[in-house]
C-alpha positions in Angstrom: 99.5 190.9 72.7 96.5 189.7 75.0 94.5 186.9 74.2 91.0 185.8 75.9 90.4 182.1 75.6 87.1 180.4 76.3 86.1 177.0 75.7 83.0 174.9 76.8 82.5 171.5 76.6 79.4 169.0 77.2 80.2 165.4 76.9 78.2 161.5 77.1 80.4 159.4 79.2 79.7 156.0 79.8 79.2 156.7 83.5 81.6 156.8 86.7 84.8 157.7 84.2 88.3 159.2 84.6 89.2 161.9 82.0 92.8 163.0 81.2 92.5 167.2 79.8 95.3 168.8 78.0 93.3 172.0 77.3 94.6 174.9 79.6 97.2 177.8 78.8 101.3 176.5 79.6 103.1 178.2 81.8 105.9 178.2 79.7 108.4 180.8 77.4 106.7 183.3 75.2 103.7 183.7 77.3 101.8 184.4 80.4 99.1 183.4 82.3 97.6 186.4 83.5 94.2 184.3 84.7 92.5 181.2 84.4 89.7 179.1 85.8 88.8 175.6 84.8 85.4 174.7 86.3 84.2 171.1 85.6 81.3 170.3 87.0 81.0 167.7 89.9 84.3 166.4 89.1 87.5 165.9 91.3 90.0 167.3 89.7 94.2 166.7 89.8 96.9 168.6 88.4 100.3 166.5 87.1 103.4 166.9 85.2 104.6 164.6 82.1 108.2 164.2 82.0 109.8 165.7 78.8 106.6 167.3 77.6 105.3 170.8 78.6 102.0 171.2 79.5 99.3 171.6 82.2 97.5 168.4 82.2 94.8 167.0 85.0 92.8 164.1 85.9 89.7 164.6 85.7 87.1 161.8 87.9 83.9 162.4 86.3 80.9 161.1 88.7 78.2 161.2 86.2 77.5 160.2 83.4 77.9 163.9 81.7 81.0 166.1 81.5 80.1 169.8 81.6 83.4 171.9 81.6 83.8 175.7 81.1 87.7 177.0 80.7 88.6 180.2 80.5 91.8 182.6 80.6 94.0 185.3 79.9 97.4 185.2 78.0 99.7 187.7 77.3 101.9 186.7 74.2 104.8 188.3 75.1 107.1 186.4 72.3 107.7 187.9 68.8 107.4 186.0 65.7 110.7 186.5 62.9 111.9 184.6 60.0 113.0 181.0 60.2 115.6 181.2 57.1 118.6 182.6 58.7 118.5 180.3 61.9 120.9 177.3 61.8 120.6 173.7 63.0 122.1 172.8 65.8 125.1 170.4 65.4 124.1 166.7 66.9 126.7 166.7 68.9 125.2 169.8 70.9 121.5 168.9 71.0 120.5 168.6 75.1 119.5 165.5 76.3 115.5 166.5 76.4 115.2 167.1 72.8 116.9 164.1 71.5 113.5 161.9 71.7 112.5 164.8 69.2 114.2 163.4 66.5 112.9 159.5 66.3 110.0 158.3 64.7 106.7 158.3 66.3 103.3 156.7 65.9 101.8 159.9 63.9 105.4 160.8 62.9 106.9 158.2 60.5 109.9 160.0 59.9 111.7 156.7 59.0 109.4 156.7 56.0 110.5 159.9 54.7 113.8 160.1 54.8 114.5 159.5 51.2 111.9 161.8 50.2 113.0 164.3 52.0 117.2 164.0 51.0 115.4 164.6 47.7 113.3 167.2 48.2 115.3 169.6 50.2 118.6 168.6 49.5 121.0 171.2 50.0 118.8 172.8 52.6 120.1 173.2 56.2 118.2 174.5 59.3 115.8 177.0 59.2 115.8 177.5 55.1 115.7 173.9 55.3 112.3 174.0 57.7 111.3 177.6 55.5 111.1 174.9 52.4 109.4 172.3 54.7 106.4 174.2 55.5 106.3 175.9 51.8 106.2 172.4 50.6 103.0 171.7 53.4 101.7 174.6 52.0 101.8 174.0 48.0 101.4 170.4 47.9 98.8 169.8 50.6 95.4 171.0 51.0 93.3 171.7 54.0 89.7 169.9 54.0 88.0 170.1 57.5 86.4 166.3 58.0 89.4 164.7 55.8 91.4 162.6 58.6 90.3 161.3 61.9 92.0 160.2 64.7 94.5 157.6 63.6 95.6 159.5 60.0 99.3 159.7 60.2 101.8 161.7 58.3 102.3 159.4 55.8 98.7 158.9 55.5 98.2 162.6 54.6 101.7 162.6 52.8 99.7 160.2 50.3 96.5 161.4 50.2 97.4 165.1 49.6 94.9 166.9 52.4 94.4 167.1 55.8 93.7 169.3 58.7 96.0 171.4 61.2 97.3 168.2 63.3 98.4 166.5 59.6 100.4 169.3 58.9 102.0 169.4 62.1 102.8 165.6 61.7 104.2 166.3 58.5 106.5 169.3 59.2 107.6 167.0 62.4 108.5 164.5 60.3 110.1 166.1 57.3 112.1 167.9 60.0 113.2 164.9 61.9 114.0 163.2 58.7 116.6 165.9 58.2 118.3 165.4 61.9 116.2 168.6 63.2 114.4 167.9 66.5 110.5 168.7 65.9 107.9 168.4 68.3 103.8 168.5 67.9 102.4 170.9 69.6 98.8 172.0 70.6 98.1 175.7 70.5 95.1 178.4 70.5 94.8 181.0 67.8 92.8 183.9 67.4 92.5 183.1 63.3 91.9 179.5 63.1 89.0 178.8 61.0 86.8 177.1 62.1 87.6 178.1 65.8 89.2 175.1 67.7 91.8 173.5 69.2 95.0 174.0 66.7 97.7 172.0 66.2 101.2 173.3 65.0 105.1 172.1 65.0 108.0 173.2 66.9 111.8 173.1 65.7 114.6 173.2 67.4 117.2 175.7 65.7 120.0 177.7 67.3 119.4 176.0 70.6 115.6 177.0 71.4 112.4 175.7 70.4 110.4 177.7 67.4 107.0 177.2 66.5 105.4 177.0 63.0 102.2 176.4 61.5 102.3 175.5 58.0 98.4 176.0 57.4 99.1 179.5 57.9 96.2 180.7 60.0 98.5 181.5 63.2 102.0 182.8 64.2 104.1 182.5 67.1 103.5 186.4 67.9 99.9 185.5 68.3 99.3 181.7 69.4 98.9 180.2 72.9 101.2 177.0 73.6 98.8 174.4 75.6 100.7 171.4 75.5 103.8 169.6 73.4 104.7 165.8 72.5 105.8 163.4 70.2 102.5 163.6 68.2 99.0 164.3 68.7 98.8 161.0 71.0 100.2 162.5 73.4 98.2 166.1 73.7 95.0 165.3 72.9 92.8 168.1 74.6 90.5 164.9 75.9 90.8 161.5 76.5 88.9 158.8 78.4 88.5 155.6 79.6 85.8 154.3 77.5 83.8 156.2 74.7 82.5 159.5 75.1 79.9 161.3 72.5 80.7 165.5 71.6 77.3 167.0 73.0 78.1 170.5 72.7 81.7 172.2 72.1 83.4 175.8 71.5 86.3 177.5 71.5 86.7 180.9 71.8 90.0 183.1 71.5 89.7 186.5 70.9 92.7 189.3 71.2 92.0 191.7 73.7 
């Protein structure tokens, strides 16, 4: 499956500032880049790697006091989505070295905080019938209301109150996961069916010694999403962040299948 991704942004900046983007296509398993362009306008613009987290990200030194950007690209989704139930955890002893920081509690991911609830809830439950249960408890118990969190709602916050958008569900299927000893990983994807269109956020678990992704608002599936960028939580994907504030003039994202 193709995909054809377009996003524009138009951003207030404070003036002279320095903008970090997590917002283009990975080059990465289960997909190619066929083509891409990322224009911003009058900016300098520099490409780097974060250690342990996959993902194109680049500086971005904004000379103005607006930030006009236009990304665009072409995807082939070349993995194939299948069943989580029959896929079994990975002993501890076995997990790699690169997905053990996967497993501790983060600032969106309070995994410590669940653990009890989580023995409870799926006790019995082992790998991927264990994460199967996870997300059919996301599903059932919490519901999606656009506006509902902002930018420093954790997992447990959403865990109490009941709703959230796509990033609190990822948060909370990352940490009922790592409550249970499974690596899980926040991850920020594009989907042709989210609604409204925008950047989307789902998890990834590690099972059977490879990373799987799930969405637990069920509006995407690994056959037909676009990885951008992964991390501990959504602090460390955000498709934009900068030095000082900046004020959402204009904003779309587009991702059609082709």
């Amino acid at each position: 499956m193709r995909l054809n991704i377009d996003v524009t942004m138009d951003y207030q900046l404070t003036g002279h500032d320095t903008v970090l983007l997590t917002l283009e296509a990975a080059q990465t398993d289960g997909q190619i880049v066929v083509e891409s362009t990322l224009d911003v306008e009058g900016a300098d613009l520099r490409w780097i790697n974060v250690e342990g987290m996959p993902g194109r990200r680049v500086w971005a030194h904004v000379t103005s006091d607006r930030m006009k950007l236009r990304y665009r690209a072409l995807v082939e989704v070349t993995r194939i989505g299948s069943g989580l139930e029959g896929l079994a955890a990975t002993p501890m002893r076995d997990l790699p070295g690169e997905v053990v920081s996967y497993l501790r509690p983060s600032r969106f991911c309070q995994s410590d905080l669940l653990t009890e609830f989580a023995a409870q809830q799926f006790r019995g439950l082992e790998g991927g019938a264990r994460i199967a249960a996870i997300v059919d408890w996301a599903r059932s118990e919490i519901s999606y209301v656009s506006g509902s969190s902002g930018a420093t709602t954790s997992a447990v916050d959403s865990f109490i109150a009941r709703k959230g958008v796509c990033r609190d569900y990822a948060h909370l299927v990352c940490s009922l996961a790592r409550a249970g000893n499974i690596p899980a990983r926040y991850t920020s994807v594009y989907g042709a069916d989210v609604d409204p269109p925008d950047f989307h956020a789902v998890a990834e678990v590690w099972l059977e010694g490879a990373w799987h992704l799930v969405d637990a608002t069920g509006m995407s599936s690994a056959a037909d999403m676009v990885v951008i960028g992964s991390g501990r939580d959504a602090s460390d994907v955000a498709f934009m962040e900068t030095e000082d504030w900046a004020r959402p003039l204009w904003q779309t994202v587009d991702v059609r299948r082709v």
